[in-house]
C-alpha positions as CSV (number, residue, x, y, z in Angstrom):
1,X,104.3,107.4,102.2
2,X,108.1,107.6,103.3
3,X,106.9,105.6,106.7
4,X,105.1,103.3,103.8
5,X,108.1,102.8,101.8
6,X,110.3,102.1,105.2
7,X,108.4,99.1,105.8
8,X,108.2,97.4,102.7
9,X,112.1,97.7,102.7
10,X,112.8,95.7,104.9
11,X,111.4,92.3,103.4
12,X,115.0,91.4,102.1
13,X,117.3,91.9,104.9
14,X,114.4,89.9,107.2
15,X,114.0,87.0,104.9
16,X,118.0,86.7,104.7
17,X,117.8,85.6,108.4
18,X,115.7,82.9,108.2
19,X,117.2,79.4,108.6
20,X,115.3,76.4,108.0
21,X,112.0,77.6,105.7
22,X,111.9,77.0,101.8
23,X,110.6,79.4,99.9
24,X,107.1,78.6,98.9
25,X,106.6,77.9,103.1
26,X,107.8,81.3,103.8
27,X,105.7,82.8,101.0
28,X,102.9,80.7,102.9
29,X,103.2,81.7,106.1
30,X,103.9,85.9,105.5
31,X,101.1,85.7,103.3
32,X,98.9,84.1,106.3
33,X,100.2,86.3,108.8
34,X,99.5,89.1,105.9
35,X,95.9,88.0,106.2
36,X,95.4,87.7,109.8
37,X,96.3,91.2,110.5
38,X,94.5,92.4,107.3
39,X,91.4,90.4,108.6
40,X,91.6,92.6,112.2
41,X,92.8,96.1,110.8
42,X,90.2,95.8,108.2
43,X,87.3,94.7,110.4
44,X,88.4,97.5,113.1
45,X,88.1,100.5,110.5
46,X,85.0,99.4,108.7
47,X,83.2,96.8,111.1
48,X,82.3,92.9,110.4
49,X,79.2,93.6,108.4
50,X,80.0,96.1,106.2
51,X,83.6,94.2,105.5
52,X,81.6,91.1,104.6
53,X,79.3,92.6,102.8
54,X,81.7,94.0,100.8
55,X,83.2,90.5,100.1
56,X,80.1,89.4,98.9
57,X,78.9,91.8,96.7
58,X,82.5,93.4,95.5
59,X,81.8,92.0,91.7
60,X,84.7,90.7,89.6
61,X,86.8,93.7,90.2
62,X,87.0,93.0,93.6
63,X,87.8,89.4,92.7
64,X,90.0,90.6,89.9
65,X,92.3,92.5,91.9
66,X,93.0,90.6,94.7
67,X,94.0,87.7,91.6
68,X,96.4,90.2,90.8
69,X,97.5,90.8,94.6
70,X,97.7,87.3,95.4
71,X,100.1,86.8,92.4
72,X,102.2,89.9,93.7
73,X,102.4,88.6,96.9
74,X,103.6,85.3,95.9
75,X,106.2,86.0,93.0
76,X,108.0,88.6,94.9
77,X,108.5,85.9,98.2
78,X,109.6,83.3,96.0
79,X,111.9,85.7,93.8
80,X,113.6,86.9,97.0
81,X,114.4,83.3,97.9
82,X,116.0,83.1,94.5
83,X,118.3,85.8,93.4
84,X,119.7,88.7,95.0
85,X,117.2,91.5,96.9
86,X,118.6,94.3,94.6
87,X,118.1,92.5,91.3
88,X,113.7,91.8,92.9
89,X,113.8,95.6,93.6
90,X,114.9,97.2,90.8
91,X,112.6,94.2,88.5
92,X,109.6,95.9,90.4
93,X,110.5,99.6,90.1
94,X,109.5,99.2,86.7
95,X,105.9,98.9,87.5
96,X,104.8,102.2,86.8
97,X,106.4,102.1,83.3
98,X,104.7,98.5,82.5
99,X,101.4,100.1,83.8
100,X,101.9,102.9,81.7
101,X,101.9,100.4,78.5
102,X,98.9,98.5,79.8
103,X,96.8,101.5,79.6
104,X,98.1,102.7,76.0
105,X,96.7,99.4,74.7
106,X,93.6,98.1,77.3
107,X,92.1,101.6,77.8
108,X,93.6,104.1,74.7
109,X,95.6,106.3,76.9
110,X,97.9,108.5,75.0
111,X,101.5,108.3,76.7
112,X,103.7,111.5,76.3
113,X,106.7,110.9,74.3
114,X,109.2,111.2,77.9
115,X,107.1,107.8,79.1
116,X,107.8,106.9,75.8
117,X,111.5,107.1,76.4
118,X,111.6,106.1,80.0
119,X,110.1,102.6,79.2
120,X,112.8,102.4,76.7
121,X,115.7,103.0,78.9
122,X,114.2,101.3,81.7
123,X,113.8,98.1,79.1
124,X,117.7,98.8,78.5
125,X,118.5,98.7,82.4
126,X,116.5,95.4,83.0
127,X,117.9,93.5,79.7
128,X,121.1,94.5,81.3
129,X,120.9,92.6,84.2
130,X,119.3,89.4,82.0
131,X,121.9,89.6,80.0
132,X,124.6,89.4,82.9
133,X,123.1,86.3,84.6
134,X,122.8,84.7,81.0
135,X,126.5,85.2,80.6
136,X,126.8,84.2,84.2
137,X,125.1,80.8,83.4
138,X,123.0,81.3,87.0
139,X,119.8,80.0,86.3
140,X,118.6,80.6,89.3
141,X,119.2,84.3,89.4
142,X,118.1,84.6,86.2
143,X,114.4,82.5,87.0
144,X,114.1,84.6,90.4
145,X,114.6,87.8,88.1
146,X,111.8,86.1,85.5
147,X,109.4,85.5,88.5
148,X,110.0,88.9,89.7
149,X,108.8,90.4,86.7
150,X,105.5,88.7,88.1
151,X,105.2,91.4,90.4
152,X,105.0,94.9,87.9
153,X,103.1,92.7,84.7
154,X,100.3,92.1,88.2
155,X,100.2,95.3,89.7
156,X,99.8,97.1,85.9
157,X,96.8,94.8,85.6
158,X,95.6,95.4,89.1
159,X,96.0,99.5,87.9
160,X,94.0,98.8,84.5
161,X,91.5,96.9,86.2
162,X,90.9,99.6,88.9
163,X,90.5,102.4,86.4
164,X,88.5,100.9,83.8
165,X,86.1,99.9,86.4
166,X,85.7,103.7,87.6
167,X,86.3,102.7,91.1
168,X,88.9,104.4,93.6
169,X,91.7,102.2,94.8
170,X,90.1,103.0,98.5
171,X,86.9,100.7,97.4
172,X,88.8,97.7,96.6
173,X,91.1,97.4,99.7
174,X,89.4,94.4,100.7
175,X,91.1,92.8,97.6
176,X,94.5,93.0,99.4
177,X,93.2,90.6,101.9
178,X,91.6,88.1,99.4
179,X,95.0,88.0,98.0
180,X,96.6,87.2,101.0
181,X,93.9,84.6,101.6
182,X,94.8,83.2,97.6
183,X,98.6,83.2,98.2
184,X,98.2,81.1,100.8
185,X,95.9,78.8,99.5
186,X,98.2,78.8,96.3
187,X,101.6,77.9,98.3
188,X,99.7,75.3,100.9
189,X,100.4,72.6,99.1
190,X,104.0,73.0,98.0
191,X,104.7,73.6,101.1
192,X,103.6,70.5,103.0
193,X,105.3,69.8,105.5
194,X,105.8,72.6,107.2
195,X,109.2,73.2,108.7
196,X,109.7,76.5,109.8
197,X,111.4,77.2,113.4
198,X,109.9,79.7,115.9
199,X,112.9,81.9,115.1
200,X,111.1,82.1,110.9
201,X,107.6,82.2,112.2
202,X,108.3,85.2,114.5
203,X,110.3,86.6,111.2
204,X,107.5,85.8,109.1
205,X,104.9,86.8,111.5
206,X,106.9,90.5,111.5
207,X,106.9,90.5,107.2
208,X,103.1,90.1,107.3
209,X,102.1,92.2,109.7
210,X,104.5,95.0,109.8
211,X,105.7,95.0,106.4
212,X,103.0,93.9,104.4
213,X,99.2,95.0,106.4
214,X,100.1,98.1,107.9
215,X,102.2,100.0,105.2
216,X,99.4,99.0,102.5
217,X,97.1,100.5,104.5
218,X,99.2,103.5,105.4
219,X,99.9,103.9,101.5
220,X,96.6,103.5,100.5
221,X,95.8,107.0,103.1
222,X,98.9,108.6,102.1
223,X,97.9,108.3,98.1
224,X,94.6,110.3,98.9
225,X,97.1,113.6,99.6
226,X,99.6,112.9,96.5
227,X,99.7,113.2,93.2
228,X,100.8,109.9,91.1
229,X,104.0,111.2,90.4
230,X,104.8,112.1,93.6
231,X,103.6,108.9,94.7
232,X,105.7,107.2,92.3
233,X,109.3,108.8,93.4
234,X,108.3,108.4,97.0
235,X,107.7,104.6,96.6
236,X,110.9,104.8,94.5
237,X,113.0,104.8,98.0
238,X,112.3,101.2,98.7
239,X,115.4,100.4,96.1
240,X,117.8,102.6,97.8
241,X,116.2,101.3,101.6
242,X,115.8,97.7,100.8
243,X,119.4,97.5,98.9
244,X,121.2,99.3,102.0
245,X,119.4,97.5,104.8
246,X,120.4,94.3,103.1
247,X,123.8,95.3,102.2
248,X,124.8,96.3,106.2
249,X,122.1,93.6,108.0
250,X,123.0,90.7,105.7
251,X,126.1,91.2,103.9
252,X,124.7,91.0,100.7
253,X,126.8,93.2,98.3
254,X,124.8,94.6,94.6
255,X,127.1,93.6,91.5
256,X,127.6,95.8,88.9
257,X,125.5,95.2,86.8
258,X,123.1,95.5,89.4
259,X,124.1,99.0,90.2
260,X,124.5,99.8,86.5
261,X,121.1,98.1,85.3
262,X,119.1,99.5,88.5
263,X,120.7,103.1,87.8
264,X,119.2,103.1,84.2
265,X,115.8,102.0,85.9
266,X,116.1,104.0,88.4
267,X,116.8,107.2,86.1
268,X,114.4,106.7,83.7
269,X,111.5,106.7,86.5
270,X,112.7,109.7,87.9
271,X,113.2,111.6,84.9
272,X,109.5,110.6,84.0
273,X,107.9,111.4,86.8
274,X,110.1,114.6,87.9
275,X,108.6,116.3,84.3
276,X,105.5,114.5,85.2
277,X,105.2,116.9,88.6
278,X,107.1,119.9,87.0
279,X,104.3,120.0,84.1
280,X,101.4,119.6,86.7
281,X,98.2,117.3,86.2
C-alpha cells in the first residue's frame, strides 16, 4: 500500500512538466495510456476469455462503477491543470468521510459519533480553503477545487455501489478499465486537435501506466491484508508525498490556508481512523 500510495503521488509534480498539452488532452491521453496497460495487466492475470466475459456479463454494477471511475479519472486531471496540487489532494482526502455519509443515507449504516465529528472538522478544513480563493477572487483555483470535489462525491458512490451489491471490490476491477476506456471517450472531443509533444506523451504515457494501472492493482492486493482503517491512513500519505514531490520537483509552494485547511483534513481523518483501529472491527 505504501509502494501504492508512492505512485499515485507523483501525478502533480509530472503533470507540472508538461509544456504544450491543455488539460482535457492530457486527461485524454493518461487516461488512454491508463487503459492500454490496464487492457494487458488485466488480460495477463485472468486471460482474454475470462476478462471478456466478465465485460459482458458484469451487470450494472460493473457498468456503474467504472461511471464512477471514469468521472474520478477525469475530474482529478482536469483539477490539477487548474489550481494548485495541494489544494486537489487534500479535496480528495476527504473521501472516506463523504463515503461515510453516503452509506448513513443510501444503505442505513449507523456512523459513530467520532465520524460524526471528523466530517464536521474536515467540512471546516475544506470551507477554509473555499473561502480563501473566494476572498482571493481566483476563479480558477476556486473551479479546479469545485471539480476536485468530483473525485471523493465518485469514489463514495463507487463504495455504496460496491457494498450494496454484495460484491468484493476484487470482482469489479475490470470497471477500472471501462473507466479509463469512458474518460477517454469523454475528453476526445474537447481535445481535438491533439497537440501534445513527445516530451507530454512519454510524461503522460508514465501517469497511465506507472501511476495510474499498476498501483490500482497493487492496492486492490494490498487491501485483501488490511483493515479499512489501516487502509485509509496508509493512502493518507499521498498528501504529504504528492505536496513534497511537487514542492522540490516543481517549485510549487502550499499557501497557508492550504496547510491550515489540509491540517484540519488531514486531522480529522486520522483521529477517525486511529480510534477506528484502536477499537478493532
Amino acid at each position: 500500500m505504501l509502494l501504492a500510495t508512492l505512485l499515485w503521488s507523483m501525478a502533480g509534480v509530472v503533470t507540472r512538466h508538461l509544456q504544450m498539452v491543455g488539460s482535457f488532452e492530457a486527461t485524454f491521453w493518461r487516461s488512454f495510456f491508463n487503459a492500454a496497460a490496464l487492457v494487458m495487466l488485466l488480460a495477463w492475470l485472468r486471460g482474454w476469455r475470462p476478462l471478456a466475459s466478465t465485460l459482458r456479463s458484469g451487470g450494472p454494477t460493473l457498468w456503474l462503477s467504472g461511471a464512477c471511475w471514469a468521472v474520478m479519472f477525469t475530474a482529478f486531471m482536469v483539477a490539477i491543470t487548474m489550481t494548485t496540487v495541494a489544494n486537489v489532494l487534500v479535496t480528495m482526502a476527504i473521501a472516506p468521510l463523504v463515503t461515510a455519509l453516503v452509506a448513513r443515507f443510501a444503505l442505513g449504516h449507523r456512523l459513530p459519533t467520532r465520524t460524526w465529528m471528523a466530517v464536521l472538522l474536515a467540512g471546516v478544513g475544506i470551507a477554509w480553503m473555499y473561502a480563501h480563493e473566494v476572498a482571493a477572487a481566483d476563479t480558477r483555483h476556486l473551479a479546479g477545487i469545485a471539480v476536485a470535489l468530483g473525485v471523493p462525491i465518485a469514489a463514495a458512490i463507487n463504495w455504496t455501489v460496491i457494498q450494496k451489491s454484495g460484491r468484493g471490490g476484487g470482482d469489479l476491477l475490470p470497471a477500472v478499465l471501462i473507466g479509463a476506456v469512458g474518460s477517454c471517450l469523454a475528453t476526445l472531443v474537447p481535445s481535438l486537435p491533439f497537440s501534445a509533444s513527445g516530451h507530454d506523451l512519454a510524461l503522460l504515457g508514465l501517469l497511465g501506466v506507472a501511476q495510474l494501472a499498476v498501483p490500482c492493482l497493487i492496492a486492490v492486493a494490498a487491501a485483501r491484508y488490511l483493515s479499512a482503517p489501516e487502509a485509509a491512513l496508509l493512502s493518507l500519505l499521498e498528501i504529504v508525498f504528492g505536496v513534497t514531490w511537487t514542492w522540490l520537483g516543481a517549485g510549487e509552494v502550499p499557501g497557508r490556508h492550504v496547510l491550515v485547511g489540509g491540517a484540519l483534513v488531514i486531522g480529522a481523518l486520522v483521529a477517525n481512523e486511529a480510534l477506528a483501529l484502536r477499537r478493532g472491527p
